[in-house]
Backbone as a printed PyTorch tensor [residue, N CA C, xyz], in Angstrom:
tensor([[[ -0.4280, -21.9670,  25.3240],
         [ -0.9590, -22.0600,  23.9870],
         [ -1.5440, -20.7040,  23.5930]],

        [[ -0.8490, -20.3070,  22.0560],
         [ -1.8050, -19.1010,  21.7600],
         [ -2.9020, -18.8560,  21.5400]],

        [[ -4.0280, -18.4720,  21.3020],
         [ -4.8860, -18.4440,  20.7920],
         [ -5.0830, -17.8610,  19.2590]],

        [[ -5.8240, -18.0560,  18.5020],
         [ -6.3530, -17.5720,  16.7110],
         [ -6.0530, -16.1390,  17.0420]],

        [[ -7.6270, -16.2410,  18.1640],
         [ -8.0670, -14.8260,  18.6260],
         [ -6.1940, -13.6020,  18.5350]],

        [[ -5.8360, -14.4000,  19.8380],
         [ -4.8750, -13.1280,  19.9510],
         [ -3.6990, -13.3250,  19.1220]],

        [[ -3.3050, -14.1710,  17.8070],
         [ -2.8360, -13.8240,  17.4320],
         [ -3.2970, -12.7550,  16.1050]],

        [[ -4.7370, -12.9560,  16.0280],
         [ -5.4240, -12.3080,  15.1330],
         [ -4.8600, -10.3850,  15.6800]],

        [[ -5.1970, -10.7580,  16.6760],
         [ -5.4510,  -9.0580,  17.5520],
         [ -3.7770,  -8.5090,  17.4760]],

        [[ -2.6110,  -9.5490,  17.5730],
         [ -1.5110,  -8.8120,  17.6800],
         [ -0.7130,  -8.3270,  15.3370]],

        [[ -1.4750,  -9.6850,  14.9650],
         [ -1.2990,  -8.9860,  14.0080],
         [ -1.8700,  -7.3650,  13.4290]],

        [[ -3.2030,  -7.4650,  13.6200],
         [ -3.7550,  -6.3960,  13.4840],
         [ -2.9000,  -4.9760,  13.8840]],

        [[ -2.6140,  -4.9210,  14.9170],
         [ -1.7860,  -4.0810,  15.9340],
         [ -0.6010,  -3.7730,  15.4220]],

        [[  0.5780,  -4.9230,  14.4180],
         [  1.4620,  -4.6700,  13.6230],
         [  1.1850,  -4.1710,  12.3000]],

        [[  0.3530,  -4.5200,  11.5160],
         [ -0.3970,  -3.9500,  10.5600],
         [ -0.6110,  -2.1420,  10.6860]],

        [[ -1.1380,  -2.0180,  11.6580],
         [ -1.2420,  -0.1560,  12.0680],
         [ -0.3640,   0.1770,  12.5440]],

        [[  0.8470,  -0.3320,  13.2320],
         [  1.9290,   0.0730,  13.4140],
         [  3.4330,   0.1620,  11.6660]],

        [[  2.8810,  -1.0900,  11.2140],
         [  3.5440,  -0.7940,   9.9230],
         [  2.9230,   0.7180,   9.2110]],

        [[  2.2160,   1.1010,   9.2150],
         [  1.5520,   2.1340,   8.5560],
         [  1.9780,   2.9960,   9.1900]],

        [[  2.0810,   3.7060,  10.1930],
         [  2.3210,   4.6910,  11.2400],
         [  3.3130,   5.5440,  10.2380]],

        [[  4.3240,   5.2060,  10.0980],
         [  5.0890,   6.4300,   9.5770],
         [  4.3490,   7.0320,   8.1490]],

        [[  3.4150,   6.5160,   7.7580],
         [  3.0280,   7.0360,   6.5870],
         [  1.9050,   8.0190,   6.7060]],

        [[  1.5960,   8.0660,   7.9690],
         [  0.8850,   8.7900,   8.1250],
         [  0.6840,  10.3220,   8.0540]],

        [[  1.5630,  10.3570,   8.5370],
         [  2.1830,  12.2700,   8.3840],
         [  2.2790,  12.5790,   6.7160]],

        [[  2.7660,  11.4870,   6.0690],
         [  3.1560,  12.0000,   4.8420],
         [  1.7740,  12.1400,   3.9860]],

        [[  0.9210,  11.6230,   4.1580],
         [ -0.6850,  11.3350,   3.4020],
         [ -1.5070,  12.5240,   3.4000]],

        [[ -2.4320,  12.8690,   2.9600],
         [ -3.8250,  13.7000,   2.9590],
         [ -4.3850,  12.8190,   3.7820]],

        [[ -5.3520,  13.9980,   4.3430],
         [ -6.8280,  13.2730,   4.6890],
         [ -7.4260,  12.7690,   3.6710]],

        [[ -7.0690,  12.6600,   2.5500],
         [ -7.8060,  12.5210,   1.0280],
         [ -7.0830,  10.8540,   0.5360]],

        [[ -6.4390,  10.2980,   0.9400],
         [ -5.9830,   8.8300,   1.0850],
         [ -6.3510,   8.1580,   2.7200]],

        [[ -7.0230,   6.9450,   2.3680],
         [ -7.8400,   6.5390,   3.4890],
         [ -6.9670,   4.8690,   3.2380]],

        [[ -6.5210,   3.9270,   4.3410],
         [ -5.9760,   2.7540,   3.9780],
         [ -6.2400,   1.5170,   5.0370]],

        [[ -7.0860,   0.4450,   4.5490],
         [ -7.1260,  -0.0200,   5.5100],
         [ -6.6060,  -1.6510,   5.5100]],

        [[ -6.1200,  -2.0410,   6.2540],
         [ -5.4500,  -3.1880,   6.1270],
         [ -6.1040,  -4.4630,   6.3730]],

        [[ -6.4370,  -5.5530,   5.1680],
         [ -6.7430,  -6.7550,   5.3910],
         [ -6.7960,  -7.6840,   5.9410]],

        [[ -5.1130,  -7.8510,   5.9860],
         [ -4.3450,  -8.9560,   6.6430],
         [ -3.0530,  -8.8880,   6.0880]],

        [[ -2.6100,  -9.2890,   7.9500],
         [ -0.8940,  -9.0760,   7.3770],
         [ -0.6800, -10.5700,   7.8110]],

        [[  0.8180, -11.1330,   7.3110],
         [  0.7070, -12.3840,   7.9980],
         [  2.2910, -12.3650,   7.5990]],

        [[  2.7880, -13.2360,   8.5930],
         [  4.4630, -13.5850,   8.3790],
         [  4.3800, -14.3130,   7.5120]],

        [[  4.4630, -14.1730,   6.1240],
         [  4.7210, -15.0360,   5.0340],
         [  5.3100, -14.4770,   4.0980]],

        [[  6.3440, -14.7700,   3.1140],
         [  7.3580, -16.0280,   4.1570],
         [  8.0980, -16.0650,   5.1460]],

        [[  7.8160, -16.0940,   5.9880],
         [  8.9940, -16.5610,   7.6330],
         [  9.9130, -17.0360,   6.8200]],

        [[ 11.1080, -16.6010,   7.7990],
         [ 11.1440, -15.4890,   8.8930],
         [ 11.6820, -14.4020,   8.4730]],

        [[ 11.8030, -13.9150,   7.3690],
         [ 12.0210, -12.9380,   6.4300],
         [ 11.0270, -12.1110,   6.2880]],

        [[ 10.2930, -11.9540,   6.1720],
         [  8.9180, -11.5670,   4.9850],
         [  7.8200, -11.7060,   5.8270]],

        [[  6.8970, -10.4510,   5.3370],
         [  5.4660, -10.5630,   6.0830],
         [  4.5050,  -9.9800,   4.7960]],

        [[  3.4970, -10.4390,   4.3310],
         [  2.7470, -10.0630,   3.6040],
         [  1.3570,  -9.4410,   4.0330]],

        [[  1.2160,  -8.5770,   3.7160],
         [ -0.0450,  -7.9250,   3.7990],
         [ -0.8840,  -7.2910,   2.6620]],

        [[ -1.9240,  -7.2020,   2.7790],
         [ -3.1200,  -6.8800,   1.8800],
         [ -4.0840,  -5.8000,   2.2970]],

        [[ -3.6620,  -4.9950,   1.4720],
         [ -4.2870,  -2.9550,   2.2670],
         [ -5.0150,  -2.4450,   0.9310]],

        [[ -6.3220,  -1.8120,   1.2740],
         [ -7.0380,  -1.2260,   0.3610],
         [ -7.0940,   0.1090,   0.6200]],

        [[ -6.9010,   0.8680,  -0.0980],
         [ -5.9700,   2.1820,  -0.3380],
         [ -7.5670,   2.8800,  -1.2960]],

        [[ -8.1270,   3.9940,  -0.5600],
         [ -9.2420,   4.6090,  -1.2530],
         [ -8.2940,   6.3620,  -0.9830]],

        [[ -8.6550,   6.5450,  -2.6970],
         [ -8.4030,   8.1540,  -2.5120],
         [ -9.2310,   9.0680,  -2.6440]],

        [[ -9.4830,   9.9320,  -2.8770],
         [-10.9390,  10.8980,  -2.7580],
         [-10.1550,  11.5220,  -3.8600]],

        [[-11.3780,  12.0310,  -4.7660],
         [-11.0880,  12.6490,  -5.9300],
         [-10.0080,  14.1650,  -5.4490]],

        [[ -9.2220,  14.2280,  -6.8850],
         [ -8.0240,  14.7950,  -6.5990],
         [ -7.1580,  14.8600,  -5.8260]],

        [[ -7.3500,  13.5980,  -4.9840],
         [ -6.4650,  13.2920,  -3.8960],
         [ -5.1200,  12.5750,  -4.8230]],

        [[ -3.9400,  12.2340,  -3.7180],
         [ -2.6630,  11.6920,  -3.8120],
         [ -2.3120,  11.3620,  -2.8250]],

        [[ -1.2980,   9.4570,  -3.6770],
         [ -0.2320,   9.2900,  -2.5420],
         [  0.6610,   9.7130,  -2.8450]],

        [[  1.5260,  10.3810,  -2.0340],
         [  2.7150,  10.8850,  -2.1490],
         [  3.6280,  10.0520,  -2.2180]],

        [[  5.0760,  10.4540,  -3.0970],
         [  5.9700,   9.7140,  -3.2610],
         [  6.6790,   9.0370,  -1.9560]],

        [[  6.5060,   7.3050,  -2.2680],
         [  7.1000,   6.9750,  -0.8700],
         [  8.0150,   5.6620,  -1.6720]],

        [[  8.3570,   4.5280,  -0.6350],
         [  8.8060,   3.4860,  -0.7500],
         [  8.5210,   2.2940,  -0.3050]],

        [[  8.5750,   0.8020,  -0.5670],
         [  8.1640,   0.0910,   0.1900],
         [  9.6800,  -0.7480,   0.5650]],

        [[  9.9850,  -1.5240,   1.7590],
         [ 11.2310,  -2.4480,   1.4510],
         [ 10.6730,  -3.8960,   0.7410]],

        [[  9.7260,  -3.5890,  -0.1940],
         [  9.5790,  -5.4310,  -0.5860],
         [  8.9760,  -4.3430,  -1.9180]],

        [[  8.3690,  -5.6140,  -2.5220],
         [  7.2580,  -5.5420,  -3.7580],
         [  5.8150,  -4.9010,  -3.5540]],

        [[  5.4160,  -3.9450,  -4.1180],
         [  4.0100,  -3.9070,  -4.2240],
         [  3.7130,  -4.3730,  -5.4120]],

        [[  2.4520,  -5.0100,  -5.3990],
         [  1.4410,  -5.4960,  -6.7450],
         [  0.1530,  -4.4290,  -6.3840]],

        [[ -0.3130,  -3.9600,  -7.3580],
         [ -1.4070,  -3.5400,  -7.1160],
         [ -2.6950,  -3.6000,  -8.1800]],

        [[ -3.8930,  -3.4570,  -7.6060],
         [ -4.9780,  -4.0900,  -8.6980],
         [ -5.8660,  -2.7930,  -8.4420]],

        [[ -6.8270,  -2.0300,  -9.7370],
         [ -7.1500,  -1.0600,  -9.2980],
         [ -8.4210,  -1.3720,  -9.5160]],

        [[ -9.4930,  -1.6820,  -7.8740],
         [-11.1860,  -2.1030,  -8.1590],
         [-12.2720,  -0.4630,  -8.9010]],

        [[-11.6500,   0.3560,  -8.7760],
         [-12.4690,   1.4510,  -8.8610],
         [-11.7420,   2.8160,  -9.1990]],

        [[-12.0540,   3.3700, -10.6800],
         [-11.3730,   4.6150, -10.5650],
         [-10.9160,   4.7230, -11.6040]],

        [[-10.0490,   6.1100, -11.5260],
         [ -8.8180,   6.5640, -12.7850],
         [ -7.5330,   6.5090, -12.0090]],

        [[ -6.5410,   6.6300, -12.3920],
         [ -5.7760,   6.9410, -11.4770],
         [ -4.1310,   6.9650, -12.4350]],

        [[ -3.2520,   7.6310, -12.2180],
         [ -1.9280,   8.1210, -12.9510],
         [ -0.8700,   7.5850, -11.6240]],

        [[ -0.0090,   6.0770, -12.0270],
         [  0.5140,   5.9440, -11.2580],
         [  2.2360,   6.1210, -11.3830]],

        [[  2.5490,   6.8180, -11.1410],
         [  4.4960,   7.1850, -10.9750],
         [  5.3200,   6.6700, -10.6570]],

        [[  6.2450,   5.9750, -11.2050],
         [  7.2670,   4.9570, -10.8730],
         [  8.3790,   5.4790, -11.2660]],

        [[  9.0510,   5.6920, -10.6640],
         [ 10.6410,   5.8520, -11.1010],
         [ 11.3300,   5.3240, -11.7820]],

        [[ 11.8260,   5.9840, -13.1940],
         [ 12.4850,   5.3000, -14.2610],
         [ 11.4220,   4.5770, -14.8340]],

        [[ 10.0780,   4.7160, -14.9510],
         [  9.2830,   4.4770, -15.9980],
         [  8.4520,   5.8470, -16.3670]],

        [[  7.9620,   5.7270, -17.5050],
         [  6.5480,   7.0330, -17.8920],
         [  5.6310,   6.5600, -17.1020]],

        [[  4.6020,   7.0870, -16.4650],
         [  3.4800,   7.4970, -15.9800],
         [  2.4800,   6.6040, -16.5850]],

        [[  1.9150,   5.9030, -15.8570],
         [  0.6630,   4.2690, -15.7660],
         [ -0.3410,   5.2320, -15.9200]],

        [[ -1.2370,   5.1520, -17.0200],
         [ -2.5970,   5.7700, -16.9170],
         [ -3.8040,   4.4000, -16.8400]],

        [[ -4.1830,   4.5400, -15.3440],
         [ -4.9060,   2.9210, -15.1060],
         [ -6.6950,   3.3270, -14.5870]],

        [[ -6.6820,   2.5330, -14.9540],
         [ -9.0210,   2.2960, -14.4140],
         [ -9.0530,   0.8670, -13.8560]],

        [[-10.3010,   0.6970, -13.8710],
         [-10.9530,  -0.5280, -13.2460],
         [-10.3480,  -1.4700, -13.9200]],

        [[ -9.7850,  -3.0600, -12.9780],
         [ -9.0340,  -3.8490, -13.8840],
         [ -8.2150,  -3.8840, -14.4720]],

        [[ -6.7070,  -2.8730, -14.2790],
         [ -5.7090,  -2.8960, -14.5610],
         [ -5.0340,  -2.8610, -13.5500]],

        [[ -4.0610,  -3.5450, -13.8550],
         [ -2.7610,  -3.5900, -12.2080],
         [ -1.3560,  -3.2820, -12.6390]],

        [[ -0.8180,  -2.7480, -11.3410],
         [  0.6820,  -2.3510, -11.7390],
         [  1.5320,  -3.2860, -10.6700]],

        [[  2.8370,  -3.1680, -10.5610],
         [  3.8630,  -3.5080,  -9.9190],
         [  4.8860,  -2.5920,  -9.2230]],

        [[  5.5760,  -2.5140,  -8.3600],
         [  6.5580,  -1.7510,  -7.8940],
         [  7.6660,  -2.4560,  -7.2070]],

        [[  8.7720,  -2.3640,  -7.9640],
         [ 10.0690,  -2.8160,  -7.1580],
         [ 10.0230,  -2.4830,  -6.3540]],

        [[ 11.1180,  -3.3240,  -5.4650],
         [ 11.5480,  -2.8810,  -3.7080],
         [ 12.0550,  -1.9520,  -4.2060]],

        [[ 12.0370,  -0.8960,  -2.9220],
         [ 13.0440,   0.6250,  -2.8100],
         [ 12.5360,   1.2470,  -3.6670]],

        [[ 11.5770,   1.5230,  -4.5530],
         [ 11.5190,   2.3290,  -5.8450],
         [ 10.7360,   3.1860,  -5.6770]],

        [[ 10.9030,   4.6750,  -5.6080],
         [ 10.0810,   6.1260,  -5.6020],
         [  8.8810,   5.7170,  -6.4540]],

        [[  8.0390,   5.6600,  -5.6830],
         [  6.6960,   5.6620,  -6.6850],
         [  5.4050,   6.8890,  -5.6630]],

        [[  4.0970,   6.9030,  -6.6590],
         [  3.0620,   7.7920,  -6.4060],
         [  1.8380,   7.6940,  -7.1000]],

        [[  0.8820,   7.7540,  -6.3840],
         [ -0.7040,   7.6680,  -7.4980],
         [ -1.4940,   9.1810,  -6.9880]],

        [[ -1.8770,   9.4650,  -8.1260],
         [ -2.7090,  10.2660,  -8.0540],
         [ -3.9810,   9.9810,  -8.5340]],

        [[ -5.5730,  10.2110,  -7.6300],
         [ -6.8170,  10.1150,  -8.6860],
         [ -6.6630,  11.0420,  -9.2400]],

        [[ -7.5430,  10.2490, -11.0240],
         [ -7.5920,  11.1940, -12.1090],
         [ -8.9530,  11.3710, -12.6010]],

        [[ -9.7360,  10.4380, -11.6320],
         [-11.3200,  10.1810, -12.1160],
         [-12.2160,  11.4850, -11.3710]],

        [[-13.3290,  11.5090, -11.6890],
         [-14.2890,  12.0890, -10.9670],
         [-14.3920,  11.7200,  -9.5410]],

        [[-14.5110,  10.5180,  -9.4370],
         [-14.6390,   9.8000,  -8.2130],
         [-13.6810,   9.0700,  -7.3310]],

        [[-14.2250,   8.6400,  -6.7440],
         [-13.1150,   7.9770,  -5.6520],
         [-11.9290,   6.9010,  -6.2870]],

        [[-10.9650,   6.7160,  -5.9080],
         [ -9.9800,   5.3400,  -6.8420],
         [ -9.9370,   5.0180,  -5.7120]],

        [[ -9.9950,   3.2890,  -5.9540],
         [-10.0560,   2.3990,  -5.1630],
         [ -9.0540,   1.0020,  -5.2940]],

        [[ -7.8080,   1.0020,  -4.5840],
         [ -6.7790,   0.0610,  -4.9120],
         [ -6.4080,  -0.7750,  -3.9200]],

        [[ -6.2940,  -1.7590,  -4.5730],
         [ -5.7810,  -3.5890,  -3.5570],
         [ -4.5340,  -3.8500,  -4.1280]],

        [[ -3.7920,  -3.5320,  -2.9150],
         [ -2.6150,  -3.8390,  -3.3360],
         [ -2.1050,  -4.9620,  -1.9170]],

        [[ -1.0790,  -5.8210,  -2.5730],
         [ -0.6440,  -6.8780,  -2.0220],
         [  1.1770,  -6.5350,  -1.5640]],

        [[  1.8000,  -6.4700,  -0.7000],
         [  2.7260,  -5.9820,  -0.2950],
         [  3.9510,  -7.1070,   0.2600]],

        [[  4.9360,  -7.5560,  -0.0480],
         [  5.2700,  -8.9050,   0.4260],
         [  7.1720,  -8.0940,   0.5460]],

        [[  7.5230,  -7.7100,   1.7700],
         [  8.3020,  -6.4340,   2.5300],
         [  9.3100,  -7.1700,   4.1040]],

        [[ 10.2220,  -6.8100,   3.7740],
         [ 10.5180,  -6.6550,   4.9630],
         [  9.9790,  -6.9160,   6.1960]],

        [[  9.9820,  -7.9960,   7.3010],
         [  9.2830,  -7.9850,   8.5630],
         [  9.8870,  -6.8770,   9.3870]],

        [[ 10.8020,  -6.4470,   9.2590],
         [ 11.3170,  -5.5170,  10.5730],
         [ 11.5670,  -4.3120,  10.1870]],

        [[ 10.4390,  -3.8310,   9.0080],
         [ 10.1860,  -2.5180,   8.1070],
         [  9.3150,  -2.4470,   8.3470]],

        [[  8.7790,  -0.6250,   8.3840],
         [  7.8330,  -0.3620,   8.1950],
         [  7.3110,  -0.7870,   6.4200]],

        [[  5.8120,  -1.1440,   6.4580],
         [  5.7990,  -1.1450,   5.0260],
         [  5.7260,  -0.0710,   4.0990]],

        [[  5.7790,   1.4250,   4.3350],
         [  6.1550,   2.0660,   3.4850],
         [  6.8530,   3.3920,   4.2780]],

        [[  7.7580,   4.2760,   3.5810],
         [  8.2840,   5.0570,   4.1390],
         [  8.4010,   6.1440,   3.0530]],

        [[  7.8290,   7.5370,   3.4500],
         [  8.4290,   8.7780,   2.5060],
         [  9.0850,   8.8050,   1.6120]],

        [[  9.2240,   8.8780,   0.3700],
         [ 10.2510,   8.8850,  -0.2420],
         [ 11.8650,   9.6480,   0.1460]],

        [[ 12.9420,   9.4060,   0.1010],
         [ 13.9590,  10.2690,   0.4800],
         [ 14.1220,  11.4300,  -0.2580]]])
């Protein structure tokens, strides 16, 4: 029998391993930490929930996800880049979307820190985001 505990601990462990390749591509100036990931929907699909803080004049760099991002922005300015759309000028309480596969990027535009919850529902046997090509 499994336990909560360790399945708590092995998700966690996939969660920072989904992130791993994004790492190289980031600033020290994007900080991300992950909520909860969970196989939903099995056996396809794993959803996770990552709060994404940037430090003023910081950026994420153009990457990809293999699923959907939703994102909700708790704190900030922020100019978000989507491919094949104009440029999201968003603050506190506005949210965006991102197709699977789609070149996207945020930059803070505020004084202060931007602070984003985004919900990710991707590929299980993907990393959840990868460099843009």
């Amino acid at each position: 029998m499994i336990s909560v505990a360790r399945v708590g601990v092995g998700l966690a462990a996939l969660a920072v391993l989904s992130f791993a390749p994004m790492a190289g591509a980031q600033s020290s100036a994007v900080h991300k930490t992950t909520l909860q990931d969970r196989p939903f929907p099995a056996p396809q699909y794993h959803t996770a929930t990552v709060r994404t803080v940037v430090d003023p004049g910081g950026q994420v760099m153009p990457h990809t996800h293999p699923g959907l991002e939703v994102g909700y922005v708790l704190g900030g300015r922020a100019v978000v880049k989507i491919s094949g759309l104009p440029p999201l000028s968003l603050s506190a309480g506005d949210s965006f979307a991102v197709p699977r596969r789609t070149v996207h990027s945020v930059e803070n535009t505020g004084p202060g820190a931007l602070t984003i919850l985004s919900t990710y529902v991707v590929d299980k046997d993907q990393p959840i985001a990868s460099p843009a090509p």
